[in-house]
C-alpha positions as a LaTeX table, in Angstrom:
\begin{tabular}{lrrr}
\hline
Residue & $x$ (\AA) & $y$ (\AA) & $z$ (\AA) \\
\hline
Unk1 & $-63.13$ & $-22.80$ & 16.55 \\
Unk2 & $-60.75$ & $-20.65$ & 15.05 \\
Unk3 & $-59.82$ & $-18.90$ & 18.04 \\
Unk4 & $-58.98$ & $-22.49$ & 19.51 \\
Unk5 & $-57.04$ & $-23.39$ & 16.69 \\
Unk6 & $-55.23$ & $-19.67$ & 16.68 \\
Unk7 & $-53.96$ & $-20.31$ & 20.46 \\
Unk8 & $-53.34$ & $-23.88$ & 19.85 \\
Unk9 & $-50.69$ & $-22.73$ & 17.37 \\
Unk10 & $-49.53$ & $-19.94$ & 19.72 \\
Unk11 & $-48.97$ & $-22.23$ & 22.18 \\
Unk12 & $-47.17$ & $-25.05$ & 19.75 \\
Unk13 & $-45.04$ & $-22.15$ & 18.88 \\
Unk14 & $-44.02$ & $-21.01$ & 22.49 \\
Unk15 & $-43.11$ & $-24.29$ & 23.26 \\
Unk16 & $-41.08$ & $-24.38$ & 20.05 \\
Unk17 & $-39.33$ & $-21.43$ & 20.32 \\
Unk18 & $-39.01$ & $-21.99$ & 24.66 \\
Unk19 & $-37.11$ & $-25.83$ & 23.31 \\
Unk20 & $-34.94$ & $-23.03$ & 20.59 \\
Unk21 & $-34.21$ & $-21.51$ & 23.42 \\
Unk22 & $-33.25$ & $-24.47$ & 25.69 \\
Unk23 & $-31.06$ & $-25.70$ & 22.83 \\
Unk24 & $-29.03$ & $-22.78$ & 22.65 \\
Unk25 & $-28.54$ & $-22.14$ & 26.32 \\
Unk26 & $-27.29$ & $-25.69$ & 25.93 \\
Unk27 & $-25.29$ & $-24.98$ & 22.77 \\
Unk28 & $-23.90$ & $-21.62$ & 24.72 \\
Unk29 & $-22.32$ & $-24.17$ & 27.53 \\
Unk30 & $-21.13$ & $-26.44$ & 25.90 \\
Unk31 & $-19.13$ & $-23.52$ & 24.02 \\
Unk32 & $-18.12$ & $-21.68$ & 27.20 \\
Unk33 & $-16.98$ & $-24.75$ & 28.78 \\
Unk34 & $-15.18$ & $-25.96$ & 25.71 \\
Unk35 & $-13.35$ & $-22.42$ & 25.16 \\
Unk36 & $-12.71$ & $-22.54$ & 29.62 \\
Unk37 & $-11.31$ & $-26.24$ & 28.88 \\
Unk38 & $-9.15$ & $-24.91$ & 25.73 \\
Unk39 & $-7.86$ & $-21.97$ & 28.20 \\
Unk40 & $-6.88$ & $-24.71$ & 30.88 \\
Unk41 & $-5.15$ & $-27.16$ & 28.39 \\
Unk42 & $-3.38$ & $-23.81$ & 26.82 \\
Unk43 & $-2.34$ & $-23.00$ & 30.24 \\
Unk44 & $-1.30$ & $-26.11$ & 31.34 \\
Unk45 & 0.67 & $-26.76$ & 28.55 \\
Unk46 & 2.56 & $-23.39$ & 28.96 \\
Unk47 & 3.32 & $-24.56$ & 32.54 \\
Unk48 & 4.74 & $-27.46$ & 30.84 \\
Unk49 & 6.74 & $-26.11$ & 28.51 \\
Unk50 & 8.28 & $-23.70$ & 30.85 \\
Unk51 & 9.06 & $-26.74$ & 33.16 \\
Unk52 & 10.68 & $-28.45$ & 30.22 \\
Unk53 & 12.46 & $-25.11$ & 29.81 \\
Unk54 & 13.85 & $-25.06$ & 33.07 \\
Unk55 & 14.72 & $-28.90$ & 33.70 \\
Unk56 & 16.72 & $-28.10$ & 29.89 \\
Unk57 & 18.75 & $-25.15$ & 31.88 \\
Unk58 & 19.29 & $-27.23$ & 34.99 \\
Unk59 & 20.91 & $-29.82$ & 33.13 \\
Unk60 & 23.15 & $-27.52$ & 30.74 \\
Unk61 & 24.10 & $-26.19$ & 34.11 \\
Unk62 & 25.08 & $-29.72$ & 35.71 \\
Unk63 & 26.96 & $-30.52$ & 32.52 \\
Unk64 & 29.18 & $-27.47$ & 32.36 \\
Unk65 & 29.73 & $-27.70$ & 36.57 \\
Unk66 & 30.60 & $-31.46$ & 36.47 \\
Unk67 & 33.05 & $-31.10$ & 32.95 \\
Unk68 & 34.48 & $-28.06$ & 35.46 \\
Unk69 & 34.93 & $-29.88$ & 38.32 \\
Unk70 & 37.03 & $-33.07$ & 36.24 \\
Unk71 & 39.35 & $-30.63$ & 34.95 \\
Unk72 & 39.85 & $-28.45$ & 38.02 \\
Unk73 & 40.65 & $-32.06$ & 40.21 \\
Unk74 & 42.30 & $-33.37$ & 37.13 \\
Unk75 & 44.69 & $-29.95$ & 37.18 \\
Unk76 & 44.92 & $-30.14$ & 41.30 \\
Unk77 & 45.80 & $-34.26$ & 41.31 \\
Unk78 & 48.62 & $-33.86$ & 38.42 \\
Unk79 & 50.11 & $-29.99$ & 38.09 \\
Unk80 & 49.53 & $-29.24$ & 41.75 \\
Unk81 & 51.26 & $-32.49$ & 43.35 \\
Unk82 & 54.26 & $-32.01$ & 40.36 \\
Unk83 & 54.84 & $-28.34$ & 41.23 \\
Unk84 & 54.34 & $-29.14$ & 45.15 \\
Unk85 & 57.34 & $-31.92$ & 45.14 \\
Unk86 & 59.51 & $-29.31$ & 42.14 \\
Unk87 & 58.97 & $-26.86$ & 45.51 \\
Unk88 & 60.27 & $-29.27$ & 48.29 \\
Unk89 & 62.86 & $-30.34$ & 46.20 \\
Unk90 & 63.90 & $-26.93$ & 45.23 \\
Unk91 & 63.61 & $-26.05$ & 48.87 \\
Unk92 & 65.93 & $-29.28$ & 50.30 \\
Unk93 & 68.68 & $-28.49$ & 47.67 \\
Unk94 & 69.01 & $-25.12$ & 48.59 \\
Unk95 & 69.47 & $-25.86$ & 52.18 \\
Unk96 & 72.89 & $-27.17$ & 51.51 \\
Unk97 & 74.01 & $-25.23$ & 48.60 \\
Unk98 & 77.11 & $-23.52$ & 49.59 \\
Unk99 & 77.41 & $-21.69$ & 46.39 \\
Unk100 & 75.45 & $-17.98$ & 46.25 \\
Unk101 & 76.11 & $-17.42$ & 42.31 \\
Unk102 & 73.92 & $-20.57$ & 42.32 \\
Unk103 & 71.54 & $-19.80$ & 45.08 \\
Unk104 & 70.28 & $-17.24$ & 43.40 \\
Unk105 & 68.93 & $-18.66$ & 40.02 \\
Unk106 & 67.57 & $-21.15$ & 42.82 \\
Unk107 & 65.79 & $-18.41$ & 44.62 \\
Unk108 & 64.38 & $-17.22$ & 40.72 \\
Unk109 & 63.46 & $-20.87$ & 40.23 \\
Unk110 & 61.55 & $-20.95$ & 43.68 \\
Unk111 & 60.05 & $-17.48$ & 42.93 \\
Unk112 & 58.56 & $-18.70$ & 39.50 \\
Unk113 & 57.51 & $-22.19$ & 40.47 \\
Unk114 & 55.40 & $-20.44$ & 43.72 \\
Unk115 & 53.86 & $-17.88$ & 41.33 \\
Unk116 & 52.96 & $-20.84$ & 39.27 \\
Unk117 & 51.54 & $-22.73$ & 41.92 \\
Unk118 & 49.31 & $-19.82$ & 42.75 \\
Unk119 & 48.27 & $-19.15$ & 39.32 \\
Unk120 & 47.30 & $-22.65$ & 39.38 \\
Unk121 & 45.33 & $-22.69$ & 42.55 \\
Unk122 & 43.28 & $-19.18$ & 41.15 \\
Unk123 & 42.58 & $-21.47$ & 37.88 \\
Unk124 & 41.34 & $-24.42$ & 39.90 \\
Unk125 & 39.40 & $-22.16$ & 42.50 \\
Unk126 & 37.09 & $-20.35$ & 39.33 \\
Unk127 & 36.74 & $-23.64$ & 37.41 \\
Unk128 & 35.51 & $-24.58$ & 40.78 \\
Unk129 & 33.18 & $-21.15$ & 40.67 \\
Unk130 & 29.65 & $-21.08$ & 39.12 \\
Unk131 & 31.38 & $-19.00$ & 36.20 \\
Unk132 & 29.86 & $-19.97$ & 32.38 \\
Unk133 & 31.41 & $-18.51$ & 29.89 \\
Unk134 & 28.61 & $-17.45$ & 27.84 \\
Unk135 & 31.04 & $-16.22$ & 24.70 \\
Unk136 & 32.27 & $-19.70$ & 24.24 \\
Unk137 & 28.70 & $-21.43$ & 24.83 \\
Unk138 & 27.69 & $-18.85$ & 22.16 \\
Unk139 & 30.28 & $-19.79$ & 19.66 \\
Unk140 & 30.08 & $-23.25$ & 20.20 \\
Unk141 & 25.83 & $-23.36$ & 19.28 \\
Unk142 & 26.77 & $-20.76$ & 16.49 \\
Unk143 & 28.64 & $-23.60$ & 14.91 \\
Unk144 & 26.00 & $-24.96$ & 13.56 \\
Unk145 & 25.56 & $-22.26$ & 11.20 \\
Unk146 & 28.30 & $-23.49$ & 8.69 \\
Unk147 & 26.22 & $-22.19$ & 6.12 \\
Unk148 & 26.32 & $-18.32$ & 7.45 \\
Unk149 & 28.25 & $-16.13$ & 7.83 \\
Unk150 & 28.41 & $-15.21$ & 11.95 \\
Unk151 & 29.78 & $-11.93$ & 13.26 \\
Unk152 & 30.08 & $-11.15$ & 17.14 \\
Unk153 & 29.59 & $-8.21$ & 19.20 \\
Unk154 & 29.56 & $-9.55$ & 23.01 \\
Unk155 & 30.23 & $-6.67$ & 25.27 \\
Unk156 & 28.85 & $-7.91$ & 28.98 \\
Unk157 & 30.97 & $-8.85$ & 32.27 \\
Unk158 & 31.93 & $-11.50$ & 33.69 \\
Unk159 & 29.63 & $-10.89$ & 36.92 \\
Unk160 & 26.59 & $-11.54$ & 35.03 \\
Unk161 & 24.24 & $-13.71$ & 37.02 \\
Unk162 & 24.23 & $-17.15$ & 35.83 \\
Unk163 & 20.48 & $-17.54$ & 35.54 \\
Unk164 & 20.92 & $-15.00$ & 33.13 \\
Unk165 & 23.39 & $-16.36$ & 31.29 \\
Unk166 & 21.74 & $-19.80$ & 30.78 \\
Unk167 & 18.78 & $-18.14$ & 29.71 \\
Unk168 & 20.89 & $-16.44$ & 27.13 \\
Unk169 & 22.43 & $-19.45$ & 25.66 \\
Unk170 & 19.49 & $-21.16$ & 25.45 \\
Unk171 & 17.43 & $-18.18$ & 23.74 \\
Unk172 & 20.79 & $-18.45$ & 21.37 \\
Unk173 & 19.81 & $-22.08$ & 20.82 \\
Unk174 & 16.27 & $-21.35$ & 20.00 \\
Unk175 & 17.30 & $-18.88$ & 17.69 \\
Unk176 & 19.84 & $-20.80$ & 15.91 \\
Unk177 & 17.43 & $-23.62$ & 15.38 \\
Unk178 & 15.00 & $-21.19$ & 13.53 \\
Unk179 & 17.34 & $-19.68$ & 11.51 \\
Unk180 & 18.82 & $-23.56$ & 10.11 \\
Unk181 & 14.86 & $-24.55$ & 9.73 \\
Unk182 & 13.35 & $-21.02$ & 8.01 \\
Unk183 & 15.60 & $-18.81$ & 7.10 \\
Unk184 & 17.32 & $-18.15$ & 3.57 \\
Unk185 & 19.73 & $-15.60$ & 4.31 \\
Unk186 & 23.08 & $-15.88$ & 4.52 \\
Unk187 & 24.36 & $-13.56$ & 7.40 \\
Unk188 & 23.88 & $-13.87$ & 11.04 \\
Unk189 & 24.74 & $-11.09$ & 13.37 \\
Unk190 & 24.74 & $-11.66$ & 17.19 \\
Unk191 & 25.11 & $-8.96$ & 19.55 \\
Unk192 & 25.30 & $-9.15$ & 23.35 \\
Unk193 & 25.82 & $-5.86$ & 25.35 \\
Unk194 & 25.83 & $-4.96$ & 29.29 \\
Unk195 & 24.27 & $-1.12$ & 29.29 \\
Unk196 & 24.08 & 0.66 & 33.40 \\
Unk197 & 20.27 & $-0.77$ & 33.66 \\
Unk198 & 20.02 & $-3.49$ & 31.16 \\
Unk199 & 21.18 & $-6.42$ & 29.67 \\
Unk200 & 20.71 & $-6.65$ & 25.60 \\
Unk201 & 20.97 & $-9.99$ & 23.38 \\
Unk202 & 19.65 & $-9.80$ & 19.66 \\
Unk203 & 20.30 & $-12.22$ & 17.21 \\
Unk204 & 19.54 & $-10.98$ & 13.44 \\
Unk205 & 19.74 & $-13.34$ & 9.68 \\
Unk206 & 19.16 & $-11.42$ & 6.95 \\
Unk207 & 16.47 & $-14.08$ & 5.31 \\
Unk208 & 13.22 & $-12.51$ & 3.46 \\
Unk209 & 10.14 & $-12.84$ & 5.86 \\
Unk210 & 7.04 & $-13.46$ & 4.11 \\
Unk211 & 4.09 & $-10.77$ & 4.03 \\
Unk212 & 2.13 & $-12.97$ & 6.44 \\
Unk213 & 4.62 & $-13.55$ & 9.17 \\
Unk214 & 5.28 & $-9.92$ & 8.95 \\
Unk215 & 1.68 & $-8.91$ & 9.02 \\
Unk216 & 1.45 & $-11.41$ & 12.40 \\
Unk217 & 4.46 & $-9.93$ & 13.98 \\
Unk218 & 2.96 & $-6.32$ & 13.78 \\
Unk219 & $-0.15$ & $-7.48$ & 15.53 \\
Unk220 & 2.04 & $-9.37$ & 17.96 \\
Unk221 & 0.57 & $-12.30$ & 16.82 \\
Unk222 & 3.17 & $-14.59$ & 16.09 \\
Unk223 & 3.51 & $-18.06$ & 17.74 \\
Unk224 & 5.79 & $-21.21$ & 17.78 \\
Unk225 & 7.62 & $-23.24$ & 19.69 \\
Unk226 & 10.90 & $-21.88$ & 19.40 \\
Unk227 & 9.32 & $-18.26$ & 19.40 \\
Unk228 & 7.36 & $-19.39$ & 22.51 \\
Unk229 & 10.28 & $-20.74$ & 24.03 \\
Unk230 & 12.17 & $-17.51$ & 23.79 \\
Unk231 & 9.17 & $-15.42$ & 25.11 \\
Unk232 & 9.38 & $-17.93$ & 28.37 \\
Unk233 & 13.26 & $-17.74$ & 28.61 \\
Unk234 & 12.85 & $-13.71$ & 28.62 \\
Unk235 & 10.32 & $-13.94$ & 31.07 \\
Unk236 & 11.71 & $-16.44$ & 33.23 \\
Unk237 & 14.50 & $-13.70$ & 34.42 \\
Unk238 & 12.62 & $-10.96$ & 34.48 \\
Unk239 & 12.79 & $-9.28$ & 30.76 \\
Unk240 & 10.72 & $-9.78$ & 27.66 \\
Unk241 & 11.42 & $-10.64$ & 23.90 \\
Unk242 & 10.42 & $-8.92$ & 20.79 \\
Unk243 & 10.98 & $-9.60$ & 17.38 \\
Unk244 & 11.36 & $-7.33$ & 14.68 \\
Unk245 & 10.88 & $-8.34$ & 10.28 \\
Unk246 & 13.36 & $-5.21$ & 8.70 \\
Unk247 & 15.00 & $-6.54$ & 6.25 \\
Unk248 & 15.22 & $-9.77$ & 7.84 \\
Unk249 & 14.03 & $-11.47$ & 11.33 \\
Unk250 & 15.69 & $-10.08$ & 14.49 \\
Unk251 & 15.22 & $-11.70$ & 17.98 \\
Unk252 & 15.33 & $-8.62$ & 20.51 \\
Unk253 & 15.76 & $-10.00$ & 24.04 \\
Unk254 & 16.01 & $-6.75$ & 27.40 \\
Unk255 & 16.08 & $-8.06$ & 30.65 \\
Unk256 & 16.25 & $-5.14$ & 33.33 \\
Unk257 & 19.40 & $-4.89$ & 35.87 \\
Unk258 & 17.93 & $-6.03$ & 39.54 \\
\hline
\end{tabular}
């Protein structure tokens, strides 16, 4: 009877622990596929943000091309048709001037108002030109900062690829818009440089970074939006961004020469 009873209870606890272990197979999935549908929303919204990123690039782009292009044709309709009829006019008085003393200061006058027509034409042609000029974008977002003090170092060509140079205002951007929400410094320095195989952008305020932002930093664990957003902007043209907590927070932004 006992012996019944013994593998009764054997049995009860089989099934038991075989229903423990059913549960937390059960338990198990539901993690994995909870952590796997995490991953995918993580992802996705990465993919997102990167497509915000870019659509926010395109249209700082179709700004600065269509404010170039009103200014170029406002420049062509007005300057070049007044310097174009100074020119024929010049040109039909001189065909009956009799007097040389007078002739030449003509020929001076025709000689400056052709340079200046040229000049004019170059001016139109590279407002025409997918030229940015990323100093004055620069300035213009550092303007914010009314409550800084800003110093410049930009030291990069004009032949830097645009791409490059939107991401680089925009990375400017995100880092402005940190430094106005967290930081309580009161110095900003922003440095641009063109080196043979590299192109450099940091961007340092001399605000105190707490122990824990520092601590995440070192473990490269750090995260944000705006941080995030200047991780994709790096990446987006080829570089990467790092940021650095001495004696303030520094953006550090090296995207390789192609």
């Amino acid at each position: 009877m006992q012996s019944k009873v013994l593998v009764i209870m054997i049995m009860a606890l089989a099934a038991f622990l075989e229903y423990l272990g059913l549960q937390v197979m059960d338990s198990l999935k539901k993690q994995h596929r909870l952590r796997d549908e995490a991953v995918e929303m993580e992802m996705a919204l990465k993919e997102k943000n990167s497509q915000l990123l870019m659509e926010q690039d395109k249209e700082i782009s179709f700004a600065t091309n269509q404010e170039r292009t009103r200014i170029a044709r406002e420049i062509h309709d007005n300057v070049g048709h007044m310097l174009s009829r100074a020119i024929l006019l010049l040109g039909a008085i001189r065909s009956v001037n009799k007097d040389e003393t007078v002739d030449k200061q003509m020929e001076l006058l025709d000689n400056t108002l052709n340079t200046a027509m040229d000049e004019m034409r170059k001016s139109v042609h590279d407002l025409h030109d997918d030229s940015i000029n990323l100093e004055a974008n620069i300035k213009e977002i550092t303007s914010r900062l009314d409550k800084f003090k800003v110093e410049y170092e930009i030291d990069m060509s004009d032949r830097v690829n645009k791409d490059i140079k939107i991401s680089f205002i925009g990375i400017v951007r995100e880092a402005v818009s940190n430094i106005i929400k967290h930081s309580n410094g009161d110095t900003v320095d922003i440095t641009l440089r063109e080196h043979p195989g590299v192109y450099v952008l940091t961007v340092y305020d001399n605000g105190k970074v707490s122990e824990d932002v520092k601590k995440k930093i070192s473990l490269d664990k750090v995260s944000g939006i705006g941080l995030d957003n200047i991780r994709s902007r790096a990446e987006a043209i080829g570089g990467y961004a790092r940021f650095v907590t001495d004696s303030g927070f520094k953006v550090c932004v090296n995207v390789p020469k192609k």
